[in-house]
C-alpha positions in Angstrom: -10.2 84.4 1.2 -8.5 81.0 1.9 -5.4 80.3 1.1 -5.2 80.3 -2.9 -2.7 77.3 -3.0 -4.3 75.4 0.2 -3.2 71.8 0.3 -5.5 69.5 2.5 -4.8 66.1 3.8 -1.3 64.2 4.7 0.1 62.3 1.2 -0.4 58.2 2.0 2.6 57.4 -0.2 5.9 58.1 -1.2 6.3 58.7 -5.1 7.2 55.3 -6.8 9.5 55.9 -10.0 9.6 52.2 -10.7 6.6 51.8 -11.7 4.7 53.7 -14.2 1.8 55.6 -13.4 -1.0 57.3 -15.5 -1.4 60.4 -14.1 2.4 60.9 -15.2 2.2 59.0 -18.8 -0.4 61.7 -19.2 1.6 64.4 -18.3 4.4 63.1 -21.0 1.7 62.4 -23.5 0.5 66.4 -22.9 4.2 67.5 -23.4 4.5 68.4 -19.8 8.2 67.5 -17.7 7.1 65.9 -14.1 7.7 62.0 -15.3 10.0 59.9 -15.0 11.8 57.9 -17.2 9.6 54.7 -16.4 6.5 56.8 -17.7 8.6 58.1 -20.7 9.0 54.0 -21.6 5.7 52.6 -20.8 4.3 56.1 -22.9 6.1 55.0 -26.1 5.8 51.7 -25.8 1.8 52.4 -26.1 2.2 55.0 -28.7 3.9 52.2 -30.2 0.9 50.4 -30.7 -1.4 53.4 -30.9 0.0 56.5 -32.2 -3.1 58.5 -31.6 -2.7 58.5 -27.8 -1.9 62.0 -27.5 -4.6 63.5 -30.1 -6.8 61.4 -27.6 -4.9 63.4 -24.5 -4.9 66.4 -26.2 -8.6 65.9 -27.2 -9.7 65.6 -23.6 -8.0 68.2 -22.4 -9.7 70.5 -25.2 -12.8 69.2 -23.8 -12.4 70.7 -20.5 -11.4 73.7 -21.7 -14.8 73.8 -23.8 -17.0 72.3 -20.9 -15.2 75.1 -18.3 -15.9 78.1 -20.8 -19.8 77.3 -20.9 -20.2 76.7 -17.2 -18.6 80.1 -16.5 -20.2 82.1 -18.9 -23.2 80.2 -20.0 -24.1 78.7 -16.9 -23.0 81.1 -14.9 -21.0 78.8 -12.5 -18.2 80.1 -10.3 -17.6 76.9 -7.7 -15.8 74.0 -9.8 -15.2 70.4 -7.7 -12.4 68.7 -10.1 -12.0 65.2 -9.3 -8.2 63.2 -10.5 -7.1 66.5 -12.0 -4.1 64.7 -12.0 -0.5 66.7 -13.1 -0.7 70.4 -13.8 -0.2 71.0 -17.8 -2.0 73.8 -19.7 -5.4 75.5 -19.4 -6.2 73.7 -16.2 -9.8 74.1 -14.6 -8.6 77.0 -12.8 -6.4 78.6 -15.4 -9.9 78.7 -17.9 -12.7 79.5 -15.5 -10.5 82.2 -13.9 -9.5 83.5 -16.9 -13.0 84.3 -17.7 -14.2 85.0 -13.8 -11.3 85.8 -11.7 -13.4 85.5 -8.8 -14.0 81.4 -9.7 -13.7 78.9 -6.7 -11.6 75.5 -7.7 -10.9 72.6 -5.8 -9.3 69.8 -6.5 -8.9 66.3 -5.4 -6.4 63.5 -6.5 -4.2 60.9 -4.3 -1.1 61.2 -6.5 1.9 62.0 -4.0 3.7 63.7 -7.5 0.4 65.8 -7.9 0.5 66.9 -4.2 3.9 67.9 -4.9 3.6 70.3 -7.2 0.0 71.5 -6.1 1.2 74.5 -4.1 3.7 75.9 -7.3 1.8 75.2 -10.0 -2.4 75.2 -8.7 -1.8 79.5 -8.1 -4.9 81.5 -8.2 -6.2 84.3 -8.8 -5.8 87.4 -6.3 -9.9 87.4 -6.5 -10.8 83.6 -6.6 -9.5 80.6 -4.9 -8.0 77.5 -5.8 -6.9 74.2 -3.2 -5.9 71.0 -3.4 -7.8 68.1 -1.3 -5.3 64.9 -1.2 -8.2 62.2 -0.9 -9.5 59.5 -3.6 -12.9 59.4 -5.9 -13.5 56.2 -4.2 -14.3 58.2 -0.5 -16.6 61.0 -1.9 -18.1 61.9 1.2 -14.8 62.9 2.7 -14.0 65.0 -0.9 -17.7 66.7 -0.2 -16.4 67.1 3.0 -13.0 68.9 2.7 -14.4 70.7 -0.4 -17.1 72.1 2.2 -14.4 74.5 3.9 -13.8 76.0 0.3 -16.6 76.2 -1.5 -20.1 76.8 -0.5 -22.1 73.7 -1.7 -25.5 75.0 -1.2 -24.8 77.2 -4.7 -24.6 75.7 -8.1 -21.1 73.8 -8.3 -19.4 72.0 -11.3 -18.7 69.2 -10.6 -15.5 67.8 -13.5 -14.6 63.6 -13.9 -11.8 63.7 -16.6 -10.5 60.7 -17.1 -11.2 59.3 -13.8 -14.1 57.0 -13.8 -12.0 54.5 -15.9 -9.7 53.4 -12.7 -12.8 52.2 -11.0 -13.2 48.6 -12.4 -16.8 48.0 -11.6 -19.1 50.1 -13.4 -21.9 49.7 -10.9 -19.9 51.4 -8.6 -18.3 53.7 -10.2 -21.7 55.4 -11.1 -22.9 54.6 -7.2 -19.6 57.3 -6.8 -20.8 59.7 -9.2 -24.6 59.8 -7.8 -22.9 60.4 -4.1 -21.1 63.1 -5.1 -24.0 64.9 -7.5 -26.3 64.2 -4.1 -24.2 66.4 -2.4 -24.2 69.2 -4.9 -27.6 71.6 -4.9 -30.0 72.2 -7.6 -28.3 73.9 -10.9 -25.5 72.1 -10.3 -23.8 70.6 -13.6 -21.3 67.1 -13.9 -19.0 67.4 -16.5 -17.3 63.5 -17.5 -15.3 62.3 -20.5 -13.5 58.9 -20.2 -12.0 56.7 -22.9 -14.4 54.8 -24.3 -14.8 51.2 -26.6 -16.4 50.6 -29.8 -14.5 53.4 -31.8 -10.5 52.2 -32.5 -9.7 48.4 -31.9 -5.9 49.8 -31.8 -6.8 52.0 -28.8 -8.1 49.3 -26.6 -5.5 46.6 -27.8 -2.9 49.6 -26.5 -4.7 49.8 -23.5 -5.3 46.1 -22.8 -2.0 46.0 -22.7 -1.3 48.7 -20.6 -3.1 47.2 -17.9 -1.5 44.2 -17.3 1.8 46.2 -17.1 1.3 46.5 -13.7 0.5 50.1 -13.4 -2.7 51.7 -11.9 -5.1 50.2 -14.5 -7.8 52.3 -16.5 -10.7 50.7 -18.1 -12.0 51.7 -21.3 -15.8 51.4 -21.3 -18.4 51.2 -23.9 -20.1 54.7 -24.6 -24.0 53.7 -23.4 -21.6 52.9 -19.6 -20.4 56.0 -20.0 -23.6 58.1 -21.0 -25.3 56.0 -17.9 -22.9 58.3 -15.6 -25.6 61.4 -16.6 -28.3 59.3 -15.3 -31.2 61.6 -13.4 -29.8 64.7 -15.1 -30.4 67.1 -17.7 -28.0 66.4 -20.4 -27.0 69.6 -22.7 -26.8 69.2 -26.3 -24.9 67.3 -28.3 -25.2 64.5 -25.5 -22.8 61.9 -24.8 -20.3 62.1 -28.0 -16.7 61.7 -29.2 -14.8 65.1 -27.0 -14.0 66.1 -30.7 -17.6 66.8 -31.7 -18.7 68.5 -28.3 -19.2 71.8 -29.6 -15.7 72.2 -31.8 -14.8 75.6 -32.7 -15.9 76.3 -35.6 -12.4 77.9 -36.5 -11.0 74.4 -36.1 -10.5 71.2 -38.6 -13.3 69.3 -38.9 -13.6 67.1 -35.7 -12.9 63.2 -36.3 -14.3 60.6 -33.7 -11.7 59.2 -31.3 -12.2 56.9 -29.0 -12.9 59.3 -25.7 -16.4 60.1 -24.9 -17.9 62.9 -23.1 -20.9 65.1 -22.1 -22.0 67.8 -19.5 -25.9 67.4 -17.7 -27.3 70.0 -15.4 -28.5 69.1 -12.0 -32.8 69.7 -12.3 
């Protein structure tokens, strides 16, 4: 077994705390503690303007948690390729699919020097499974396939997860020539999960966001749900299709879902 809190690849940066960054504002949003008081600011200062924020954060993050507990025991998938994971909070990819099948293989991949921080305390696996951490960006996916190669075995069926990710890549075009790169490189039986924030659904949401983005932090685009549903281009999408996270198979146990403006589905490599 590999190490099970492997880090690969030298950080590029030191960690900036005078700017804010969204991988952090996330992590305040999800009530987690590794921000900084810049991220605490520019995170109220949207809530400000769009309350709903962190139902939207917390939505997402229900998603995966949904998406992760088909794959494993519908699916049947034990390799999971988890793209801008960004800061460890709750029921990460590992934490649900290892729960479930302690002998799951995770890696993940983000650029944050904060993330590759705390990727060795907080990215722990299983004594059965693996998890490591890959320092390298979405926008170099044949060096992710790559590194991800010396963990997990891409000739069987691997997950591959885009949470929130897609939107820092400006140019839609290229953003889905990324995804197609990386689902090439998966085998047949292979499944892409994505959910992004999406347009169309809350004018207070974008006007938040718009506004975010001229901050001068990373940006993150929020794109119009056909954009989005183009991503599962070539693939077999499952049921419900591309939809508000919310109504992606809810628990039944829970409220009735509400649309938000966050859009997501999960298609199966034919």
């Amino acid at each position: 077994m590999t190490d099970p809190t492997a880090v690969s690849g030298p950080a590029r940066q030191k960690i900036d705390t005078s700017v804010p960054h969204s991988a952090r504002i996330w992590n305040y949003w999800l009530g987690g503690k590794d921000n900084y008081p810049v991220d605490e600011q520019a995170g109220d200062a949207y809530s400000a303007v769009f309350p709903g924020i962190t139902t939207v954060a917390r939505s997402s993050r229900a998603f995966l948690g949904r998406t992760i507990t088909h794959l494993v025991t519908e699916a049947g998938i034990r390799q999971f390729l988890d793209i801008g994971t960004g800061l460890p909070t709750v029921d990460n990819t590992h934490e649900v699919a290892q729960r479930i099948a302690p002998e799951a293989k995770i890696v993940y991949a983000d650029h944050d020097p904060l993330v590759l921080a705390h990727a060795r305390a907080l990215l722990t696996s299983t004594p059965e499974g693996t998890t490591a951490y890959i320092d390298a960006d979405l926008t170099d996916p044949d060096r992710i396939l790559s590194v991800a190669a010396k963990t997990l075995d891409l000739t069987r069926p691997t997950a591959l997860i885009l949470s929130n990710i897609l939107g820092h890549i400006a140019d839609h075009d290229r953003a889905r020539a990324i995804v197609a790169r990386l689902m090439d490189g998966l085998p047949s039986g292979s499944h892409l999960s994505v959910n992004d924030g999406s347009r169309g659904v809350d004018a207070d949401y974008e006007q938040a966001q718009d506004a975010y983005n001229e901050t001068g932090a990373i940006p993150y685009f929020l794109r119009p749900v056909d954009q989005i549903a183009a991503f599962f281009d070539g693939l077999e999408l499952l049921d419900p299709g591309v939809v508000s996270v919310p109504f992606w198979r809810p628990d039944p146990a829970s409220p009735a879902p509400q649309p938000i403006g966050e859009h997501g589905g999960l298609a199966r490599k034919p």
